[in-house]
C-alpha positions as CSV (number, residue, x, y, z in Angstrom):
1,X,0.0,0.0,0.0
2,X,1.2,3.6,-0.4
3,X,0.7,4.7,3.0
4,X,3.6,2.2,4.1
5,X,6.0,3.8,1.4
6,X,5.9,7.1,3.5
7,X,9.4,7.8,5.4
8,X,10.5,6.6,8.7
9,X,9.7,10.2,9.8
10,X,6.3,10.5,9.0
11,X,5.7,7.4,10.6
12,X,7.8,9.0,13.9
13,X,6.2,12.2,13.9
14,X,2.2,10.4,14.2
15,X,3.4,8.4,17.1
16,X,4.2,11.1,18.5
17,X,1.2,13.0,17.7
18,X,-1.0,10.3,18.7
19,X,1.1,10.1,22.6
20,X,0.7,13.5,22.9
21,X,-2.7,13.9,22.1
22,X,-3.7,11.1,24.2
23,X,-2.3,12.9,27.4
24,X,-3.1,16.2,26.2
25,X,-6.9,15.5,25.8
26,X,-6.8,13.5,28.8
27,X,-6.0,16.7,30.4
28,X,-8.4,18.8,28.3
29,X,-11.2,16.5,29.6
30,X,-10.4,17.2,33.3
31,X,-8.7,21.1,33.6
32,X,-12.4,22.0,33.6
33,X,-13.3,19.8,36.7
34,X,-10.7,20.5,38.1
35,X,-10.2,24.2,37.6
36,X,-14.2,24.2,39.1
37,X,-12.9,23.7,42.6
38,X,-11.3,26.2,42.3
39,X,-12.8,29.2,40.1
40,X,-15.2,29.7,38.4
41,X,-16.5,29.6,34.1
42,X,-14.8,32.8,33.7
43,X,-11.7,32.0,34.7
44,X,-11.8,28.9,32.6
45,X,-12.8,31.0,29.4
46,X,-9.6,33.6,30.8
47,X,-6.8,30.8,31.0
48,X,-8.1,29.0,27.8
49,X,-8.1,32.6,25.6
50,X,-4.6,33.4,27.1
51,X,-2.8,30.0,26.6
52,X,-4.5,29.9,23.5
53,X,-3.7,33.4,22.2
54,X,-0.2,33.8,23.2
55,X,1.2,30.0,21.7
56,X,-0.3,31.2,18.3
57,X,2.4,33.9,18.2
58,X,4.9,31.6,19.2
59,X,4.0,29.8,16.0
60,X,5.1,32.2,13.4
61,X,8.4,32.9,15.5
62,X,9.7,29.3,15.7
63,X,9.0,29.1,12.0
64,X,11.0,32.1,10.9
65,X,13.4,31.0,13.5
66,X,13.9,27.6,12.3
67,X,14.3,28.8,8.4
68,X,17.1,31.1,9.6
69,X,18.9,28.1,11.5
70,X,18.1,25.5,9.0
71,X,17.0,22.9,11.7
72,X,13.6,21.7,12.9
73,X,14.4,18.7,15.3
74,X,15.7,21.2,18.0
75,X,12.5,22.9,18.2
76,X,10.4,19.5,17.7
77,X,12.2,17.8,20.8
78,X,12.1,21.1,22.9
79,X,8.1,22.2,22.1
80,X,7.0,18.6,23.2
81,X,9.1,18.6,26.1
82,X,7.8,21.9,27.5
83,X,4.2,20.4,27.2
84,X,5.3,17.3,29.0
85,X,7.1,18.8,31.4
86,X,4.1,20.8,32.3
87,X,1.3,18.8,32.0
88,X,1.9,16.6,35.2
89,X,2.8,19.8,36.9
90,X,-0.7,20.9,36.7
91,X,-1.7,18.0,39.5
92,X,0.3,19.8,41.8
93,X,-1.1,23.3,41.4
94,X,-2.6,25.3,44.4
95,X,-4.6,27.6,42.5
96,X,-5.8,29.2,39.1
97,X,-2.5,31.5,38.5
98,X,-0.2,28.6,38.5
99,X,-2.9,26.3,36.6
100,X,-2.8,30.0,34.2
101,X,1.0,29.7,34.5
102,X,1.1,25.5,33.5
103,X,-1.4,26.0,30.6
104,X,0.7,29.4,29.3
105,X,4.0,26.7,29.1
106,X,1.8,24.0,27.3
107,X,0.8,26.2,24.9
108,X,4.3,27.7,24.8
109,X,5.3,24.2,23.9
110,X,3.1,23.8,21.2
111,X,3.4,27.4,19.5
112,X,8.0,26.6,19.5
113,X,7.1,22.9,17.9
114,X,4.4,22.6,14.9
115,X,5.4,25.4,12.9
116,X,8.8,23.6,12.7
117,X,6.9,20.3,12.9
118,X,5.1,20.9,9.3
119,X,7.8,22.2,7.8
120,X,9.7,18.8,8.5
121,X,6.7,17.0,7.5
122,X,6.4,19.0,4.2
123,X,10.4,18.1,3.3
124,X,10.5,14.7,4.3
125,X,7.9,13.5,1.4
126,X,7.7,13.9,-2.1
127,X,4.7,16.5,-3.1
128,X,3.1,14.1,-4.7
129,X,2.9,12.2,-1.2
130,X,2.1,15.5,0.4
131,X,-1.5,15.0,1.4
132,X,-1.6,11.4,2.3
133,X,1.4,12.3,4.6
134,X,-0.6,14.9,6.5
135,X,-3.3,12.9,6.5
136,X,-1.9,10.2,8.3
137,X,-0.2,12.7,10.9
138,X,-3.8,14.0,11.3
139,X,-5.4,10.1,11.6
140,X,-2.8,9.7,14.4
141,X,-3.4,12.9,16.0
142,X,-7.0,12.3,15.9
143,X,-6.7,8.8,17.6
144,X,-4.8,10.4,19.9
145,X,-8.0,12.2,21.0
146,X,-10.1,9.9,21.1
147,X,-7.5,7.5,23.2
148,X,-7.2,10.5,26.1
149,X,-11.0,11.2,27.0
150,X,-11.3,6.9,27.2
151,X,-8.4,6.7,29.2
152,X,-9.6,9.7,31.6
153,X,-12.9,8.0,32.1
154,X,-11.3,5.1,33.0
155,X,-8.7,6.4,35.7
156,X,-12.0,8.2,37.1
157,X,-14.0,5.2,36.7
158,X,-11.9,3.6,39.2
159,X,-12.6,6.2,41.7
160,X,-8.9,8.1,41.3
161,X,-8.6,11.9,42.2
162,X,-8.3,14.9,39.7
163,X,-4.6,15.4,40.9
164,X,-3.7,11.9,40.1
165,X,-5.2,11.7,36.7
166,X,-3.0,15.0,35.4
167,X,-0.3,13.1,37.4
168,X,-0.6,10.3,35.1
169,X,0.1,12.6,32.1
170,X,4.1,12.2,32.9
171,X,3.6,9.0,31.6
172,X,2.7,9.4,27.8
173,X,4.9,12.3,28.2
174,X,8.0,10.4,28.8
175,X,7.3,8.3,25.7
176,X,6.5,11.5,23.4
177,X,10.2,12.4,24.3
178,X,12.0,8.8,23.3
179,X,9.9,8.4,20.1
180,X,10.8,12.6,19.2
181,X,14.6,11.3,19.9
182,X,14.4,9.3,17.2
183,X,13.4,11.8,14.3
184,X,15.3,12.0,11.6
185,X,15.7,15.4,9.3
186,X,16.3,15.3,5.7
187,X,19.2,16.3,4.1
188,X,19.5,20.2,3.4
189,X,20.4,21.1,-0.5
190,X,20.4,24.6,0.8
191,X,22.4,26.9,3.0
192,X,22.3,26.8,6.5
193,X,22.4,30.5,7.6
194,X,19.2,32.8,5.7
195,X,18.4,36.0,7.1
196,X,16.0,36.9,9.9
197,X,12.6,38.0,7.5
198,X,9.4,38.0,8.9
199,X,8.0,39.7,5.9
200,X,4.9,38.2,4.5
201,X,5.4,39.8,0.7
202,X,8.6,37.2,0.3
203,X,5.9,34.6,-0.2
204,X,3.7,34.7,-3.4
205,X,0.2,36.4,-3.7
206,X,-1.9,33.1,-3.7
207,X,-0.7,32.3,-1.1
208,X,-1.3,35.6,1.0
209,X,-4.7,35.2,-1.0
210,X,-5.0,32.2,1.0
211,X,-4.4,33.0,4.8
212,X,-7.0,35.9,4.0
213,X,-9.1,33.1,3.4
214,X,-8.4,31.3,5.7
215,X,-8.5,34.2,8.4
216,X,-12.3,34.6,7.1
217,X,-13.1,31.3,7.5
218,X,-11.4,31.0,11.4
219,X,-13.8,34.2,12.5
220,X,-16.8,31.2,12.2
221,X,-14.6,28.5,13.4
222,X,-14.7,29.2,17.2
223,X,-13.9,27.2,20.4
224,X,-15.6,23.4,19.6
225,X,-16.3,23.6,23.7
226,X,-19.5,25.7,22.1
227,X,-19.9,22.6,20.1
228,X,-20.3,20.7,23.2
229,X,-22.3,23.2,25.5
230,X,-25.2,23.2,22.4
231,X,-25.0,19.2,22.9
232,X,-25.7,19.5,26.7
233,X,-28.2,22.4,26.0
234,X,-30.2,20.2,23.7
235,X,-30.3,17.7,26.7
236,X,-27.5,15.5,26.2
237,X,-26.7,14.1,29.6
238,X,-22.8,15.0,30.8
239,X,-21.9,11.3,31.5
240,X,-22.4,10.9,27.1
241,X,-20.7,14.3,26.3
242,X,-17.4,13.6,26.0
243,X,-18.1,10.4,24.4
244,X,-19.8,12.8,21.5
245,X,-16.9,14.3,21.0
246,X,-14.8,11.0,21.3
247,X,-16.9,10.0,17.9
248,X,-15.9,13.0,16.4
249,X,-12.2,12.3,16.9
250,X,-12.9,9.1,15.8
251,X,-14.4,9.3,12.5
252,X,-11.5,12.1,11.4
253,X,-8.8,9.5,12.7
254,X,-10.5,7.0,10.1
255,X,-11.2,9.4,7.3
256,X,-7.6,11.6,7.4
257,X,-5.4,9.8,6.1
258,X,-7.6,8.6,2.8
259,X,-9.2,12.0,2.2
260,X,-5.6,13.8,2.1
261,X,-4.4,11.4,-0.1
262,X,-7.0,11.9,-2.3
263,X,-5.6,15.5,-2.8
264,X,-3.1,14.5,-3.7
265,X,-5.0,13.2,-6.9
266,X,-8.0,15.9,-7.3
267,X,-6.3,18.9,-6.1
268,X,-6.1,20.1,-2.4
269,X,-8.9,23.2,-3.3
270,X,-11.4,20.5,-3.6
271,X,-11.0,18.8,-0.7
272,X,-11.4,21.8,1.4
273,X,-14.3,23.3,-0.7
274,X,-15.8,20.3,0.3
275,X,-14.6,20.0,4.2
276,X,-15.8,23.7,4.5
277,X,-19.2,22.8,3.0
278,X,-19.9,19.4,5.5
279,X,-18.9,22.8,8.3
280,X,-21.4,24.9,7.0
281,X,-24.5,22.4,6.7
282,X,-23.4,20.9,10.6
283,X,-23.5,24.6,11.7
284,X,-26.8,25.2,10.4
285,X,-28.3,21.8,11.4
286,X,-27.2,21.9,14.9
287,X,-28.4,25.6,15.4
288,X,-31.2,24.7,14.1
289,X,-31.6,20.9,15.5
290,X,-33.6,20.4,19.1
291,X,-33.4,16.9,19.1
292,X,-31.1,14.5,21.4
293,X,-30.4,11.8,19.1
294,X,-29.7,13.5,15.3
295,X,-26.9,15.0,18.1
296,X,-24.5,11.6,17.0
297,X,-24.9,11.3,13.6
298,X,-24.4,15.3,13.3
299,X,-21.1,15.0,15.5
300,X,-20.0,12.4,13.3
301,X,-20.8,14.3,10.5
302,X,-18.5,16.8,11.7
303,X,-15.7,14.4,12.0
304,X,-15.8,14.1,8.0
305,X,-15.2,17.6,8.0
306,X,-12.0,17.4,10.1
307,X,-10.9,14.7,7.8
308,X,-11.2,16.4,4.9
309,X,-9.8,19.6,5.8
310,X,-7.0,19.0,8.6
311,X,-4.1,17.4,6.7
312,X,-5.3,19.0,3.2
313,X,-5.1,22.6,4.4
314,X,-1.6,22.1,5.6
315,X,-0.2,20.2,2.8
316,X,-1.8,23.2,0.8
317,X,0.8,25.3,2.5
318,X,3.5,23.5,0.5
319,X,2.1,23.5,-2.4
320,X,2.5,27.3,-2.6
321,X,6.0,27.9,-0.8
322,X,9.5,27.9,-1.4
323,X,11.5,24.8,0.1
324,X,13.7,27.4,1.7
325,X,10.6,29.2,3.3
326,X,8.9,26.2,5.2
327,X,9.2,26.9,8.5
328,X,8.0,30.7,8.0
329,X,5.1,29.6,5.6
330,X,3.8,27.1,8.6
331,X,4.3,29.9,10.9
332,X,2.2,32.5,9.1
333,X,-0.2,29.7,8.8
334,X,-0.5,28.5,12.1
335,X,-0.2,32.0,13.4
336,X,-3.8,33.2,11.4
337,X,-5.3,30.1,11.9
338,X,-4.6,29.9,16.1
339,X,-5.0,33.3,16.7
340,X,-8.4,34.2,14.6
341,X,-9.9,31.5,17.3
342,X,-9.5,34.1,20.1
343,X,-12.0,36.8,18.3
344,X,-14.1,34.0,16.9
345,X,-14.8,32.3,20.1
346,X,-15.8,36.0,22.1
347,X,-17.9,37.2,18.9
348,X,-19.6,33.5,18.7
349,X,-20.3,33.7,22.5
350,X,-21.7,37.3,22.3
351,X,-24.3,36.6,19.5
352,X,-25.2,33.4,21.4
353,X,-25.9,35.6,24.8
354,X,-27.7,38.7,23.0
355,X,-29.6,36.9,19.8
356,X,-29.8,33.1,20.5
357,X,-27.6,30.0,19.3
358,X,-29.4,29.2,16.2
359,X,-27.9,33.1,15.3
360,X,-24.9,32.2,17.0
361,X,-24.7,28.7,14.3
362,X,-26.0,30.9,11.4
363,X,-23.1,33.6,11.3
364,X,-20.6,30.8,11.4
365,X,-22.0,29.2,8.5
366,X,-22.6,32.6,6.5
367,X,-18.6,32.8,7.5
368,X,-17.9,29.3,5.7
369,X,-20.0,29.8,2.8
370,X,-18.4,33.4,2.2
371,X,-14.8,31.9,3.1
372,X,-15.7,28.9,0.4
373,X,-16.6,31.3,-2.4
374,X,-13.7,33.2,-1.8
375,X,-11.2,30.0,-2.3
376,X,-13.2,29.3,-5.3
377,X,-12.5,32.2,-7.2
378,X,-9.5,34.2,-5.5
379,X,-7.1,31.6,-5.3
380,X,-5.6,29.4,-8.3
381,X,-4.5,26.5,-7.7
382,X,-0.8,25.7,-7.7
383,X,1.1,22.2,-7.7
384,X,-1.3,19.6,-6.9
């Protein structure tokens, strides 16, 4: 098959997605227990936006960064280890600063590594494998979350304490570290030294073209937790809602891979077109839905969506930028994308509180359809 004629790397880098998502939604599904004996919602919504906010920017400086020192590894090894170093750490906090403080460094972690991370990705295939490489890293990833909500159930199915389970996040940490050990970069045909240029106009106009898009399409793309609180809203009983969102994970970790390898066939526009499509119909039918059980065939609806959209919009990065370039393209990539979630999330929230959630669903599917359009007939396609 062709998925097995991928690189060692590729291979590397989804087992250590898939560890690291495991612990880093086991976490995810606890913080807000946890941070409830503590604080209250607003503090959760304050250390989220922060931590969230501030690793986006770290994003687009690890990229340039990297470019400039013509290494990845050193930034893959250290961004993972931050996050889990930190993690367990959070089991020991005394109160919401140092939980603030913990999530900041996770965060942190992740805003030094994928930047760096795609770019390493992107070099180590052929761009004819492109898509089905990103795919796989996203099938991992996405087992990854579906692995850490099951595995905090079970540690609190047996009657364990909130402290212990982020203890146990040490664990999958320490293996995230000896699989990243083993990565392997390719071989650089270009020079090592490049000058420190964080100038967006060095990359061509598609591709600016594109994070516009992209930026459009984030403003409707807020926080999936609002996701979750419709689900409960509707009357979806707590015990079943992380389970929801388990499904989710689960159906992108089983459509990833074969979706982004089929852009590498039909072109990486279409995919997305039709990702940002399956978003705009959920968005409309969950506003819209009031009943319980359309809730899991919707969710994993929404999972095709992931699949379809995840890997391909990354590998799409490539497509447009110069080899030399990587590192900064992923960085002005995951810099629009991560930080757009901040003013998404707090305009989604106010239109839910002042007009309603099916309002609140309705502008973030006017947002996709707009952001759809736009890709359609703004941006030409390059490479594949």
């Amino acid at each position: 098959m062709k998925i097995f004629s991928l690189p060692a790397t590729v291979w590397l880098l989804g087992a250590v997605s898939f560890v690291n998502d495991s612990a880093g939604e086991l976490v995810y599904t606890v913080l807000p227990l946890f941070v409830a004996t503590m604080a209250g919602p607003a503090v959760l919504g304050l250390l989220e936006g922060v931590a969230e906010a501030s690793g986006s920017l770290f994003k687009l400086f690890s990229g340039v960064v990297s470019d400039r020192m013509g290494s990845t590894k050193g930034w893959v090894l250290g961004g993972y280890g931050i996050a889990a170093l930190s993690r367990p750490l959070l089991g020991l906090a005394g109160s919401w600063p140092a939980i603030l403080a913990l999530r900041f460094a996770d965060r942190l972690g992740k805003g030094l590594r994928t930047s760096p991370r795609d770019a390493l990705l992107a070099s180590s295939v052929d761009a004819s494998k492109r898509g089905l490489a990103f795919g796989l890293h996203r099938s991992m990833d996405n087992a990854g979350a579906v692995a850490g909500p099951l595995a905090a159930a079970f540690l609190l199915s047996r009657h364990m304490g909130l402290r212990e389970v982020l203890l146990y996040s040490a664990l999958p940490g320490l293996l995230v570290m000896l699989f990243a050990l083993f990565v392997r970069e390719p071989e650089k045909t270009t020079p090592k030294k490049r000058s420190f240029d964080w100038r967006l106009g060095n990359f061509p106009v598609e591709f600016r073209r594109y994070l516009l898009v992209l930026a459009l399409f984030t403003l409707g793309n807020s926080s999936n937790m609002f996701l979750l609180l419709r689900a409960k809203e509707l009357g979806l009983a707590e015990a079943q809602v992380p389970l929801l969102w388990a499904l989710t994970s689960l159906i992108a970790a089983i459509f990833s891979t074969p979706f982004s390898a089929l852009s590498d066939r039909i072109g990486r526009k279409t995919l997305i077109l039709a990702g940002w499509g399956i978003y705009g119909i959920f968005y409309l039918a969950i506003g819209l839905n009031g009943k319980v059980a359309d809730l899991w065939l919707l969710f994993a609806f929404y999972g095709l969506f992931l699949a379809a959209t995840e890997g391909v919009e990354k590998a799409y990065v490539a497509d447009f930028a110069p080899p030399a370039l990587l590192g900064s393209a992923y960085g002005w990539f995951n810099m629009t994308t991560g930080i757009m979630l901040l003013p998404a999330s707090l305009l989604f929230g106010a239109i839910w509180q002042l007009a309603g959630a099916q309002a609140a669903f309705a502008f973030s599917s006017i947002c996709a359809v707009s952001a759809s359009l736009l890709l359609a007939f703004r941006v030409k396609p390059t490479g594949t």
